[in-house]
KOLTORVO-631149 format. One record per atom (N, C-alpha, C): z, y, x. Coordinates in steps of 0.05 Angstrom, whole numbers, padded with zeros to 5 digits, always signed. Example, Ala and Ser with C-alpha at 12.3 -4.5 7.8 and 13.67 -1.06 7.14 Angstrom:
BEGIN
+00156-00114+00264/+00156-00090+00246/+00156-00066+00264/+00142-00045+00257/+00143-00021+00273/+00157+00001+00258/
This chain:
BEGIN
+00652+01351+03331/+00641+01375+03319/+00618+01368+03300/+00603+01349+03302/+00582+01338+03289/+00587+01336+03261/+00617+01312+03268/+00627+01312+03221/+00631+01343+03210/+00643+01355+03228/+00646+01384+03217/+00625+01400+03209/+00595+01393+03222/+00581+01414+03222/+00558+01401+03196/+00556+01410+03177/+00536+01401+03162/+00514+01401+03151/+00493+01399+03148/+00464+01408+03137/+00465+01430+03123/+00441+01441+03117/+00445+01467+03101/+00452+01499+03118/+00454+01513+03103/+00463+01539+03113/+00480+01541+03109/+00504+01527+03099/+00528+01534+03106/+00537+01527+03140/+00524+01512+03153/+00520+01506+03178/+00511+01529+03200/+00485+01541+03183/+00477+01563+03201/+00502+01581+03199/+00515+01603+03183/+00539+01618+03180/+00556+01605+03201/+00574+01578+03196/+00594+01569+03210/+00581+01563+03241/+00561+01550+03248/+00561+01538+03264/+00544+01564+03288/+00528+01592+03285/+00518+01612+03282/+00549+01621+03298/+00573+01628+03281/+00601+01643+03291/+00608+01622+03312/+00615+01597+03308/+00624+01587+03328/+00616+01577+03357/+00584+01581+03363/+00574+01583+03389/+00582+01618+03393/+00576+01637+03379/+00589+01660+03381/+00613+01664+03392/+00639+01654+03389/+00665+01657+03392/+00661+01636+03423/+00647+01612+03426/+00645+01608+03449/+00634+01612+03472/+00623+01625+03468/+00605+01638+03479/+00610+01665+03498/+00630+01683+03478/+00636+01703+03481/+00649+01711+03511/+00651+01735+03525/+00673+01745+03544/+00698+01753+03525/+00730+01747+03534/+00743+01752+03520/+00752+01783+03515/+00736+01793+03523/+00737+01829+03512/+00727+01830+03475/+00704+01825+03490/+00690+01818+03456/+00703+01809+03430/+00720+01790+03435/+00737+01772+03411/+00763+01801+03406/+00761+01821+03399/+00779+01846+03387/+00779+01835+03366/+00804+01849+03351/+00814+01849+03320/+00789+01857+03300/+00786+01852+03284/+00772+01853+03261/+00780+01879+03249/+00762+01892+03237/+00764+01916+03229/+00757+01917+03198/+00773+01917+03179/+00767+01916+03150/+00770+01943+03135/+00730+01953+03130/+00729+01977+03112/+00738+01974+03084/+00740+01988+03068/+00745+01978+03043/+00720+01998+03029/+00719+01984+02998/+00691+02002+02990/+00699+01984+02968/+00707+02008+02945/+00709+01994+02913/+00677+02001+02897/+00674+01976+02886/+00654+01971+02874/+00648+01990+02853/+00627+02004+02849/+00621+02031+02819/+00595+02023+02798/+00591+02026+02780/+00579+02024+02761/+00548+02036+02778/+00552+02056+02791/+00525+02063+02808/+00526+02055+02835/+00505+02061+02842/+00494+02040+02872/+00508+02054+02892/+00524+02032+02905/+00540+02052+02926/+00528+02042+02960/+00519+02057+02974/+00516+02059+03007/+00529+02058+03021/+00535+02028+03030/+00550+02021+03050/+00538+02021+03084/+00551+02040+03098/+00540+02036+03127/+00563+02034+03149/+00551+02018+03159/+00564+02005+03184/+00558+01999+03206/+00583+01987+03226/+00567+01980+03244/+00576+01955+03257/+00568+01946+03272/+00568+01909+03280/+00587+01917+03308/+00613+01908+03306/+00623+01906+03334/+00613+01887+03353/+00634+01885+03377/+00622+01869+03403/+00608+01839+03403/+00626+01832+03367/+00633+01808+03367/+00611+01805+03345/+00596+01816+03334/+00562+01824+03318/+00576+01823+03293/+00592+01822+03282/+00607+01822+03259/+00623+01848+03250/+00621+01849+03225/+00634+01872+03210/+00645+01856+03181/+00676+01862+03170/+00680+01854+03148/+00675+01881+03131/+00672+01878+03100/+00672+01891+03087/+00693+01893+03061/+00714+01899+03051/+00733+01895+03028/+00720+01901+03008/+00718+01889+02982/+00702+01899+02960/+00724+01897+02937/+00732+01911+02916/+00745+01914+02894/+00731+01915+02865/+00735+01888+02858/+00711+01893+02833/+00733+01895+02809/+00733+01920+02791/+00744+01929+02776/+00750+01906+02745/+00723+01896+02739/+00726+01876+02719/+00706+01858+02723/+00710+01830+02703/+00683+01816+02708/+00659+01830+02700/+00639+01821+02722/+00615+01832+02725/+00594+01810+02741/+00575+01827+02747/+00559+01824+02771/+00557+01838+02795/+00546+01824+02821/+00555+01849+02845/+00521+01846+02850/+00516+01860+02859/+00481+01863+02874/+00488+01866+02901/+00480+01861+02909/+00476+01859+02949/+00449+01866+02958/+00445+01888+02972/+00423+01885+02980/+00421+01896+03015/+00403+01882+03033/+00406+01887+03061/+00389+01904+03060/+00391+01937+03066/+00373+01957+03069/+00355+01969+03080/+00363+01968+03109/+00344+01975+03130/+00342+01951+03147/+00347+01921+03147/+00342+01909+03158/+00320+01885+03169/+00307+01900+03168/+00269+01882+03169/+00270+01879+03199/+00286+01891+03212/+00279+01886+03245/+00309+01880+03265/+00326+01870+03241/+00353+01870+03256/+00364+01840+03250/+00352+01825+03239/+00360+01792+03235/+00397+01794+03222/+00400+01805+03205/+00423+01807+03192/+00427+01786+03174/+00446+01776+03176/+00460+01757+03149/+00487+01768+03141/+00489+01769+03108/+00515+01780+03093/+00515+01750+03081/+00541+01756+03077/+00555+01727+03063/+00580+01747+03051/+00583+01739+03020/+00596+01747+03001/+00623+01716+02998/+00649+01725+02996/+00669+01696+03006/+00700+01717+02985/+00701+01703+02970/+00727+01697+02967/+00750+01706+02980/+00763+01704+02999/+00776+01700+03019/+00761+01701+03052/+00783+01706+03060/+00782+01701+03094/+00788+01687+03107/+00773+01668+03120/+00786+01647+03136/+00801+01646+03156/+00810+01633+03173/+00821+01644+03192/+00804+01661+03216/+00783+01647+03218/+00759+01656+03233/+00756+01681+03236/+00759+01699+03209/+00748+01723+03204/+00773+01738+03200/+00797+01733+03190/+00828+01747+03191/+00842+01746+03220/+00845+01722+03222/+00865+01725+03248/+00853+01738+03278/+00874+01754+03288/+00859+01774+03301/+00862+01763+03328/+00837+01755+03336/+00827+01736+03359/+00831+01769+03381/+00852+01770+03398/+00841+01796+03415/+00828+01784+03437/+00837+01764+03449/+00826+01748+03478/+00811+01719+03464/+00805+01705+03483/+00796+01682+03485/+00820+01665+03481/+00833+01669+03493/+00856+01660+03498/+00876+01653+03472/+00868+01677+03452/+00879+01667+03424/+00873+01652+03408/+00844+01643+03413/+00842+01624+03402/+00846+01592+03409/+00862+01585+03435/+00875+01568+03447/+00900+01565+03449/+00913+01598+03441/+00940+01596+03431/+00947+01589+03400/+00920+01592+03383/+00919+01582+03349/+00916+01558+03348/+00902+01539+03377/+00907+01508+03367/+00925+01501+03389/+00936+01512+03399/+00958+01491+03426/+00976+01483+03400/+00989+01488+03385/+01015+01476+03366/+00992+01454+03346/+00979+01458+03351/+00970+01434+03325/+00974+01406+03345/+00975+01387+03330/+00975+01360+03342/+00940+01350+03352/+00940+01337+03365/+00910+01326+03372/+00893+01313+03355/+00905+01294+03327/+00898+01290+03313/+00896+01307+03282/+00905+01327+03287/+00895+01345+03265/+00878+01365+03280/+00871+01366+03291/+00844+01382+03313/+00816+01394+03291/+00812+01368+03292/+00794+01366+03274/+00791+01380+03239/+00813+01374+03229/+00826+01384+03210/+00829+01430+03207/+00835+01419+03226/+00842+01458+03234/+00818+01469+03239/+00803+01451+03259/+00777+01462+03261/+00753+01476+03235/+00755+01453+03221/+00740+01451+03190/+00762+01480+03179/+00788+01487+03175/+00790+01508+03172/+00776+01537+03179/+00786+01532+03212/+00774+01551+03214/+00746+01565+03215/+00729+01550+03211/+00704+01549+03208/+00697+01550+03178/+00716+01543+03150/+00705+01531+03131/+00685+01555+03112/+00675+01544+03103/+00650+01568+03088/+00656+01557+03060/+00679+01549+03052/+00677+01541+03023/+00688+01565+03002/+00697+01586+03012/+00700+01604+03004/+00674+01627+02997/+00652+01613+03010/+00632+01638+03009/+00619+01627+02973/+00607+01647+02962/+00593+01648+02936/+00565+01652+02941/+00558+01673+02960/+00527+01678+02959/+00526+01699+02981/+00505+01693+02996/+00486+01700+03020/+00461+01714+03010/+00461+01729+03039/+00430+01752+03040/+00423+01748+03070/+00398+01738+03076/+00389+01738+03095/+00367+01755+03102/+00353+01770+03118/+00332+01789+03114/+00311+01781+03135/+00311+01756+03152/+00288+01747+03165/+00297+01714+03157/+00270+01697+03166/+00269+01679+03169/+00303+01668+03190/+00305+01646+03175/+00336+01643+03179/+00336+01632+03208/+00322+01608+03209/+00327+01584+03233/+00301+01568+03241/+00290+01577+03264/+00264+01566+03275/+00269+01535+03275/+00259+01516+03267/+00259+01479+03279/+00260+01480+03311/+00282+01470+03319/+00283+01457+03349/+00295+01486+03362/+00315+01502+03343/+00338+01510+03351/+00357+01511+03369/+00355+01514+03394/+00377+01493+03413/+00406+01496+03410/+00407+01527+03399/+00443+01524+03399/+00452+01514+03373/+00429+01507+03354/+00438+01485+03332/+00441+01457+03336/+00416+01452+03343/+00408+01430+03351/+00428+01419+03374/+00448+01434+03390/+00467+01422+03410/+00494+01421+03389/+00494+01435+03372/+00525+01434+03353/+00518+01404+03340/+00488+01411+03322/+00493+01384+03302/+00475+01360+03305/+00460+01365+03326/+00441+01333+03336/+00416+01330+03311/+00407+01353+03292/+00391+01348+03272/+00379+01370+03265/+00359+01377+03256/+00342+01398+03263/+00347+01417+03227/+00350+01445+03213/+00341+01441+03184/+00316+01448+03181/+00297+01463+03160/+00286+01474+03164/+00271+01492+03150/+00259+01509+03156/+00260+01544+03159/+00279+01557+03128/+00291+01569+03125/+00306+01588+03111/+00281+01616+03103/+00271+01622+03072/+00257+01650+03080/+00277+01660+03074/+00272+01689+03074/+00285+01712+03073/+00296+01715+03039/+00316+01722+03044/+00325+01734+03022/+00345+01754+03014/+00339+01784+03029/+00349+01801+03032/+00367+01805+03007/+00366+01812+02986/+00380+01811+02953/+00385+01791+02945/+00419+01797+02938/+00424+01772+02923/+00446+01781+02897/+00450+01773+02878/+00457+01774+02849/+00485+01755+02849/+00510+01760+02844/+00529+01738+02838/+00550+01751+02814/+00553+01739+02791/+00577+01743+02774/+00605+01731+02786/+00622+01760+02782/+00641+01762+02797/+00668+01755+02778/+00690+01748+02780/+00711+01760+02763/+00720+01782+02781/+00743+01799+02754/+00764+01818+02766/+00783+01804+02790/+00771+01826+02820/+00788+01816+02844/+00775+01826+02861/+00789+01817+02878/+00784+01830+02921/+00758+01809+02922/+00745+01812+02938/+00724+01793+02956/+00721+01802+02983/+00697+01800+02999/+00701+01801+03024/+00669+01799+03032/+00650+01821+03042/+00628+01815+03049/+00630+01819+03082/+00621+01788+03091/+00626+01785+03124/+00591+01797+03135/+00588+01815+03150/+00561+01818+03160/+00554+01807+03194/+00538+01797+03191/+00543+01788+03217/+00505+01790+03229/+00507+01793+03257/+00478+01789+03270/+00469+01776+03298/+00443+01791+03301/+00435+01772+03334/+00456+01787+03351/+00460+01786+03377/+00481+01784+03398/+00466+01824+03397/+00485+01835+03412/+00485+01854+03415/+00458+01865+03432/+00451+01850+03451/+00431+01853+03471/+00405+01858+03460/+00404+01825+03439/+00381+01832+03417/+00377+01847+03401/+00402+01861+03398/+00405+01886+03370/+00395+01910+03380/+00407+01919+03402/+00411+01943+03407/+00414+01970+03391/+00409+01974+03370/+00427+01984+03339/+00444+01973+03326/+00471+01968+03331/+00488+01949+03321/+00493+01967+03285/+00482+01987+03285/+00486+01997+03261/+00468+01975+03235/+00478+01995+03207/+00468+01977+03188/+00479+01988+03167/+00457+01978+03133/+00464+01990+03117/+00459+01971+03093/+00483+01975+03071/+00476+01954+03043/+00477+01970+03023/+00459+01962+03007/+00465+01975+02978/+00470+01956+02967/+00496+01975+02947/+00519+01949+02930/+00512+01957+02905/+00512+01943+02884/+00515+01956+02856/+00529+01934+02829/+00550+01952+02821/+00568+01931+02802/+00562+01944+02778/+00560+01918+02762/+00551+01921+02736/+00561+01902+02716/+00588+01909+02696/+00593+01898+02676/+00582+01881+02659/+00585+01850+02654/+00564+01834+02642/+00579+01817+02629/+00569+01806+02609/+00588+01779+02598/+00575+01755+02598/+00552+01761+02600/+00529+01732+02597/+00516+01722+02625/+00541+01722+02640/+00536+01713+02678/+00555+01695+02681/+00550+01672+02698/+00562+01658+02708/+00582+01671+02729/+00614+01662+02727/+00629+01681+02734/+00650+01659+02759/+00638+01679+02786/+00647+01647+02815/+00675+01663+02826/+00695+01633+02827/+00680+01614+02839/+00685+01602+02812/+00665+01585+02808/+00669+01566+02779/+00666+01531+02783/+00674+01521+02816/+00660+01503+02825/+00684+01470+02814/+00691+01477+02792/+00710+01463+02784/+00721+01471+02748/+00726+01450+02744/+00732+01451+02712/+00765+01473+02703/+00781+01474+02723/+00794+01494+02714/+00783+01519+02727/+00768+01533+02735/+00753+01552+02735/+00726+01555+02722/+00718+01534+02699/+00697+01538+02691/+00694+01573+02675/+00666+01576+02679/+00649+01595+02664/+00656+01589+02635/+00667+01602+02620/+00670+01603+02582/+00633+01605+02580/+00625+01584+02563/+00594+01581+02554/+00600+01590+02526/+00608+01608+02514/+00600+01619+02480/+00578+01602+02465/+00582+01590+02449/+00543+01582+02432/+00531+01595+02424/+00513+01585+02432/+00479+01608+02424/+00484+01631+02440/+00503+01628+02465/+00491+01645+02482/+00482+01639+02509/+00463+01654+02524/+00449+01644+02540/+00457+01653+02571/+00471+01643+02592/+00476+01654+02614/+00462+01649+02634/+00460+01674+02661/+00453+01668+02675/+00472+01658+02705/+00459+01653+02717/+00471+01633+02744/+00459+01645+02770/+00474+01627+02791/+00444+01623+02818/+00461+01603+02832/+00446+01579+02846/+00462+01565+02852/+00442+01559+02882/+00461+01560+02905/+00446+01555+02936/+00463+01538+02948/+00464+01538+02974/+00466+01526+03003/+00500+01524+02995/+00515+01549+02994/+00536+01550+02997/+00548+01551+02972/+00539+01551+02958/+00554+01542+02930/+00533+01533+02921/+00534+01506+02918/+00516+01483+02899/+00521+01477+02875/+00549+01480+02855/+00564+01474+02846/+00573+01487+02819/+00571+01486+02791/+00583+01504+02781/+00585+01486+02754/+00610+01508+02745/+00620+01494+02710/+00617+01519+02692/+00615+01503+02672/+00619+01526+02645/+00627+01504+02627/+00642+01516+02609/+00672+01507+02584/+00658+01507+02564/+00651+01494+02545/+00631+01493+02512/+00664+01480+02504/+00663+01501+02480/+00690+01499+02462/+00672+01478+02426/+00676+01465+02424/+00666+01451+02402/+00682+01451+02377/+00676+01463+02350/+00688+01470+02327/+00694+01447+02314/+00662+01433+02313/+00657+01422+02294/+00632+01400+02298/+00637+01371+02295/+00631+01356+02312/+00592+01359+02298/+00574+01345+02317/+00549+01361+02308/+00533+01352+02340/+00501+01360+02343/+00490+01352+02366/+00486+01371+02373/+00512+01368+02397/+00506+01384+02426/+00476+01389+02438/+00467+01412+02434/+00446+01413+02452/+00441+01435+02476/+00443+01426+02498/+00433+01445+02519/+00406+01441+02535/+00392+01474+02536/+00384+01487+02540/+00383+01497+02574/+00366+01493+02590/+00358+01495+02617/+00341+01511+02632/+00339+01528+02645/+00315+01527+02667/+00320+01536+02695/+00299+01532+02716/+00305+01535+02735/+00278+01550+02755/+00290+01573+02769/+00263+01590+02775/+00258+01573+02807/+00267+01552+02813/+00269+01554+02843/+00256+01518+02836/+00237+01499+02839/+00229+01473+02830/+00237+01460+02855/+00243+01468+02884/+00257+01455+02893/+00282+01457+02897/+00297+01469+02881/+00323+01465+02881/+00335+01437+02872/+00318+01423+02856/+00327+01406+02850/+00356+01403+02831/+00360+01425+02818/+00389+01424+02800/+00383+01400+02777/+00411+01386+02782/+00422+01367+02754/+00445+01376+02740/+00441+01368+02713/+00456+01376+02694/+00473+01354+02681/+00494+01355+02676/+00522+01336+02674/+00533+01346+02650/+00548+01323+02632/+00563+01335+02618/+00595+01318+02617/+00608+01328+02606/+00632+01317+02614/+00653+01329+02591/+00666+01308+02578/+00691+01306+02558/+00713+01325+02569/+00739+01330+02558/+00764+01334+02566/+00779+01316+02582/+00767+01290+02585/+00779+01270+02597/+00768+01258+02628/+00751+01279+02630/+00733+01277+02653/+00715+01255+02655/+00700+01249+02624/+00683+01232+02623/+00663+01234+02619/+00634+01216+02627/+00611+01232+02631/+00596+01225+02596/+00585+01240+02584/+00583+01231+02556/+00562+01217+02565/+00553+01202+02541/+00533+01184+02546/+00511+01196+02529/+00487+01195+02535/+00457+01203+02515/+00449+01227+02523/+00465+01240+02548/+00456+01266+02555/+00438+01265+02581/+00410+01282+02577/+00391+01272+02593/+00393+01299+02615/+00395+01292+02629/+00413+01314+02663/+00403+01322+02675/+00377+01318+02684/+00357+01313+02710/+00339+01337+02693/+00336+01363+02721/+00327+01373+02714/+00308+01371+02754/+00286+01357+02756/+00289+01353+02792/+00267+01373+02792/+00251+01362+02818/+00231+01383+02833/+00199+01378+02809/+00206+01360+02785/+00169+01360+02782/+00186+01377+02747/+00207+01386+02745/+00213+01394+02713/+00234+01416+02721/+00231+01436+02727/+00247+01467+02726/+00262+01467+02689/+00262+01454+02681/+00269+01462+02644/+00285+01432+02636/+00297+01430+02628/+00315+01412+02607/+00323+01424+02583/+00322+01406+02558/+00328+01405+02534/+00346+01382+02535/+00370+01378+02529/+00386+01358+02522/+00393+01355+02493/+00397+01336+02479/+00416+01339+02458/+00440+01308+02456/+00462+01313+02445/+00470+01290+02447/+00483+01293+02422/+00494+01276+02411/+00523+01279+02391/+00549+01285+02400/+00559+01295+02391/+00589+01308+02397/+00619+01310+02379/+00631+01291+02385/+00660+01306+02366/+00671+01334+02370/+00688+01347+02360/+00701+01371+02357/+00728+01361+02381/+00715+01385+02402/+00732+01384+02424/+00720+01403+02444/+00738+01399+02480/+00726+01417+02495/+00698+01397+02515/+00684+01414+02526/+00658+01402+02539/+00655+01417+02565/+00642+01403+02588/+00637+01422+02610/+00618+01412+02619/+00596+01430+02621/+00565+01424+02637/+00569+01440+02668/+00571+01411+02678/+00557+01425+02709/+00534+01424+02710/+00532+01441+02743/+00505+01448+02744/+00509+01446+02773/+00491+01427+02784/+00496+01415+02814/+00467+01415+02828/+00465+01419+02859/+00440+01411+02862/+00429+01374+02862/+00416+01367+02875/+00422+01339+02882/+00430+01339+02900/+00457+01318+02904/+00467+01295+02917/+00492+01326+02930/+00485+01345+02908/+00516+01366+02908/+00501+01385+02927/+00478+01389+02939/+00458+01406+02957/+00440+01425+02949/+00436+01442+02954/+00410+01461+02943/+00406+01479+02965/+00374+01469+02978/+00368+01484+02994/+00349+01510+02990/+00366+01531+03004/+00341+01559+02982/+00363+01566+02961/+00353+01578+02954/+00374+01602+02932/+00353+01596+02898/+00363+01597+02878/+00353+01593+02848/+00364+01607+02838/+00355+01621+02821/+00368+01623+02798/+00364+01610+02766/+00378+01606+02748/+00382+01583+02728/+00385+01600+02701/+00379+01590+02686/+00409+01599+02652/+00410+01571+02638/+00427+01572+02629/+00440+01554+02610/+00450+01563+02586/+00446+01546+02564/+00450+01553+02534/+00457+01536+02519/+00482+01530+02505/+00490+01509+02492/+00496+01521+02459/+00485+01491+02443/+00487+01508+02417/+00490+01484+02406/+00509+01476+02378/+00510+01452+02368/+00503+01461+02347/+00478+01437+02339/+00466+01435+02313/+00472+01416+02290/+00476+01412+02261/+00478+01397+02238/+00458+01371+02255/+00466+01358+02248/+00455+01327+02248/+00426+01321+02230/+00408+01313+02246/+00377+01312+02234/+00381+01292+02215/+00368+01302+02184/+00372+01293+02165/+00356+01254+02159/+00366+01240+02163/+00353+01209+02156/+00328+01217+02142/+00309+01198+02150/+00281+01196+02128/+00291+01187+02108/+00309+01161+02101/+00310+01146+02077/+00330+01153+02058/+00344+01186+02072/+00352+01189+02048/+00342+01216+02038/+00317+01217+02040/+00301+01240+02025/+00271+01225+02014/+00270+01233+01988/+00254+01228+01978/+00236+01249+01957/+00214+01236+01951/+00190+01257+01941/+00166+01239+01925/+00177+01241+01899/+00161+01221+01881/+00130+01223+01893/+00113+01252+01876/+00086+01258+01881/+00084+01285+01872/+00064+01291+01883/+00055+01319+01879/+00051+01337+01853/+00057+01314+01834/+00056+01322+01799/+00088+01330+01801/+00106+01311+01799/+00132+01317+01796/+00142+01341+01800/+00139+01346+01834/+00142+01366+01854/+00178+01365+01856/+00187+01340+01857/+00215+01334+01847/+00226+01320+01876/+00252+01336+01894/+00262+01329+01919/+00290+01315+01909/+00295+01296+01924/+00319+01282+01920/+00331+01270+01948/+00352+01289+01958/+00366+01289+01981/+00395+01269+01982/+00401+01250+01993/+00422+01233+01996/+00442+01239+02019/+00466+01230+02011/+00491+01230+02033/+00497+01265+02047/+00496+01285+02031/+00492+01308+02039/+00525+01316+02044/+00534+01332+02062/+00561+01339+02066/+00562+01360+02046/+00582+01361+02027/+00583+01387+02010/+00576+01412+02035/+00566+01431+02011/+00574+01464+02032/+00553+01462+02051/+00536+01450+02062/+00512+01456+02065/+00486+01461+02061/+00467+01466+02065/+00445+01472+02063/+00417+01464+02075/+00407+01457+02050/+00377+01442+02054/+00357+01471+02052/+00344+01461+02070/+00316+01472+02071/+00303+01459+02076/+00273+01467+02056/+00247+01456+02064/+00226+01470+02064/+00212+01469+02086/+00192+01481+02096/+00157+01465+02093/+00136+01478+02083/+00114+01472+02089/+00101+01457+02117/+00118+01467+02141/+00107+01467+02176/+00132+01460+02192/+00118+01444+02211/+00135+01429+02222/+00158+01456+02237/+00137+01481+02244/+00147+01504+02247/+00174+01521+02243/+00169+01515+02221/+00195+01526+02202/+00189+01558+02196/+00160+01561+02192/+00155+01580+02187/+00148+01601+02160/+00146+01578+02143/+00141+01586+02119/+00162+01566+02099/+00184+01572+02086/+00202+01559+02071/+00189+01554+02043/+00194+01531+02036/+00189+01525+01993/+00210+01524+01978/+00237+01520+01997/+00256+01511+01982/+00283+01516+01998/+00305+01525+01987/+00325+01518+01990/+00356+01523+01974/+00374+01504+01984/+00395+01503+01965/+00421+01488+01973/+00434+01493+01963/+00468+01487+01976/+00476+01465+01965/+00491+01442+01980/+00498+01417+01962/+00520+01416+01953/+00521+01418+01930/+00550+01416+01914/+00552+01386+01903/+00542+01370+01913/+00550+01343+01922/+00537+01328+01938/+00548+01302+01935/+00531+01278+01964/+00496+01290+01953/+00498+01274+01931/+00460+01274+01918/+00448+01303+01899/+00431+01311+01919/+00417+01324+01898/+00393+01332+01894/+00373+01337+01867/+00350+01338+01860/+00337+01361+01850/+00328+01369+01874/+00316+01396+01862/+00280+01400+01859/+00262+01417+01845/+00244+01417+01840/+00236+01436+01861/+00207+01430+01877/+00199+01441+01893/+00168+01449+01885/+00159+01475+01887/+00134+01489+01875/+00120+01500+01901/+00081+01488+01903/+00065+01493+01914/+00060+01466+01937/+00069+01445+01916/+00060+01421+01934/+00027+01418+01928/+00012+01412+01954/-00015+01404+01952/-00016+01377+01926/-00035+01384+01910/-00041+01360+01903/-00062+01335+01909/-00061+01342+01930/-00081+01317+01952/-00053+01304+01963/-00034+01307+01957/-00011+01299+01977/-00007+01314+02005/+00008+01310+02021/+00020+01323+02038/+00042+01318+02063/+00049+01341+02059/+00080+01331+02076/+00097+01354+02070/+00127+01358+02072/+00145+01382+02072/+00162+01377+02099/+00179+01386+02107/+00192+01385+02136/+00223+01395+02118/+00237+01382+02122/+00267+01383+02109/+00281+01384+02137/+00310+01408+02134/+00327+01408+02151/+00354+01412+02137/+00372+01399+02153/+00404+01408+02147/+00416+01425+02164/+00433+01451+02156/+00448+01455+02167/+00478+01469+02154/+00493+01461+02165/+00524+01459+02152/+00532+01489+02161/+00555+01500+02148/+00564+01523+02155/+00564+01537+02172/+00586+01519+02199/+00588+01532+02219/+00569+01523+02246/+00551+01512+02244/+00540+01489+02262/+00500+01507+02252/+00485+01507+02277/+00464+01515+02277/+00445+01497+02261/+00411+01507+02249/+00404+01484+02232/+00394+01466+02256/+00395+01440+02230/+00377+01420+02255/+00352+01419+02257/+00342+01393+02265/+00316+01389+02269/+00300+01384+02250/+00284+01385+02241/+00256+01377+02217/+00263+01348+02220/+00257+01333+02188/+00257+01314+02180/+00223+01316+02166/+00209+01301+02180/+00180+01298+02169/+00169+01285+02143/+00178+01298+02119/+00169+01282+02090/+00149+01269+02084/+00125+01257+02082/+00110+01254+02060/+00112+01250+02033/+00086+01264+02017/+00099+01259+01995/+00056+01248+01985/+00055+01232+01962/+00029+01228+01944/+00016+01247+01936/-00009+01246+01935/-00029+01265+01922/-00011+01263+01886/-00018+01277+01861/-00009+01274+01839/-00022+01258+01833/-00018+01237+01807/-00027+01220+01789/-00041+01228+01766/
């Protein structure tokens, strides 16, 4: 039970049900009872109540991609956890009426797939995102601490939680303390679905389900315990430097950032590490015209605590060489740009800023020389950039140029 049971809160959920189910008298272990409740544009009031077995499923129907809001309502004094999942495991579908069924669900397995079935039925890899409304798990736990021989530690609260959904069924499992401790097995959520295009859309924990990343647009995420994991697809036109764009509201989450070819290869020059002392990354790398996929992982594939993130990918024209721009002196006021791709466009700016422009103009060939007006005549500097048609501008190329003669 130990390999099965693993750090994190996906442990508390799984390992939480299954001293539960052992625990239990076999009256308690009844069929599962599935409400249904389609998701609406306005906030809808879900109330319920926790059978014998402290659990309630919930059916959810989300009309299109969106976002779902979760929120635990009245529960400040009822130690409730919701978990939002994909699917139903066996755990939570098959209808355990006795004790006994669940000894008649492993007598046909073999002894050596035990283990195997077990991790089924227990598995939390279907869950997307959790709401907890007290402190999760005191240190020195005993019915943890006897499942997994290792202590975690403390979980705060995080009653609300935010997840981009696609069009589909999901499944919000609610579960609590033992009945004794409850003694209101009742309970209430406020749900609210909301149409979005700029959300990370789960499960996305893999490259053929990645998130579509648009350029120059900016999405949001959240990445925890039970989903550590996520992709998004950057479609590339036109080859140019990849740059992505980071942050992270949670500094110990510790998220890293990956990038990766069509060929499932990791590019090289892309700087990933976004850890606990830098919430923000800027990457840029070079790129041919093709597909790209940035994950977004915690470390070592873990994230303890809940974050939320965005990500923004945008490919920019290629920063223009110093040596092939030149600038006689401040009398001339004469620019002479080299190796230019036709069909793009030079600008030059006063500030490294790019806030005030002196110049600009389209290259209708490799070389060209244009006159630039309001150069200091003490000498100076101008800040030159390229950017090509379909590709964002690039970065400042830092000129100097001579006082006049």
């Amino acid at each position: 039970m130990k390999n099965i049971m693993k750090k994190s809160v996906v442990t508390l959920f799984a390992g939480a049900m299954a001293v539960s189910a052992a625990t239990m008298p076999a009256s308690a272990l009844e069929q599962r009872v599935i409400d249904e409740t389609t998701a609406k544009t306005t906030t809808t009031s879900i109330n319920g109540q926790l059978d014998s077995d402290t659990m309630d499923v919930i059916k959810v129907t989300v009309p299109e991609n969106g976002e779902l809001k979760v929120h635990i309502a009245d529960a400040k004094n009822k130690g409730l956890s919701v978990m939002l999942t994909t699917k139903l495991n066996p755990f939570y579908s098959y209808e355990f009426k006795t004790l006994g069924d669940i000894f008649d669900y492993l007598r046909p397995v073999k002894l050596t797939d035990i283990e195997t079935v077990l991790e089924e039925l227990l598995d939390s890899s279907s869950a997307i995102n959790y709401g907890v409304n007290e402190k999760f798990l005191t240190e020195g736990d005993d019915s943890y601490e006897s499942l997994t021989g290792e202590y975690l530690p403390l979980e705060e609260p995080s009653p609300t939680f935010k997840t981009g959904v696609k069009k589909g069924t999901y499944y919000l499992v609610v579960t609590g303390a033992s009945l004794k401790e409850q003694k209101d097995p009742s309970y209430r959520l406020a749900m609210k679905y909301e149409a979005k295009n700029n959300v990370e859309l789960e499960s996305n924990n893999d490259r053929k389900t990645a998130t579509a990343l648009p350029l120059n647009k900016t999405f949001t995420g959240v990445a925890h315990d039970l989903d550590p994991m996520d992709y998004f697809k950057v479609d590339v036109k036109e080859s140019g430097n990849l740059v992505v764009n980071a942050t992270s509201s949670n500094s110990a989450a510790d998220l890293g950032y990956v990038l990766y070819d069509a060929n499932r290869k990791l590019v090289n020059n892309f700087e990933y590490v976004a850890n606990r002392q830098a919430t923000t990354l800027k990457s840029s790398t070079f790129v041919n015209k093709g597909t790209y996929y940035v994950r977004v992982a915690g470390s070592d594939e873990e994230v303890f605590g809940h974050t939320n993130y965005t990500v923004k990918a945008n490919v920019v024209s290629k920063t223009m060489k110093r040596s092939n721009v030149a600038i006689k002196n401040a009398a001339t006021s004469s620019i002479t740009v080299k190796a230019l791709p036709i069909g793009a466009t030079v600008n030059v700016y006063s500030d490294a800023k790019k806030t005030t422009k002196i110049a600009s103009f389209k290259a209708t060939k490799a070389t060209e020389t244009k006159t630039l007006k309001g150069l200091n005549k003490k000498g100076g500097n101008v800040y030159v950039t390229l950017k090509k048609p379909t590709l964002a501008e690039g970065a400042v190329t830092k000129v100097p140029y001579n006082k006049a003669k």
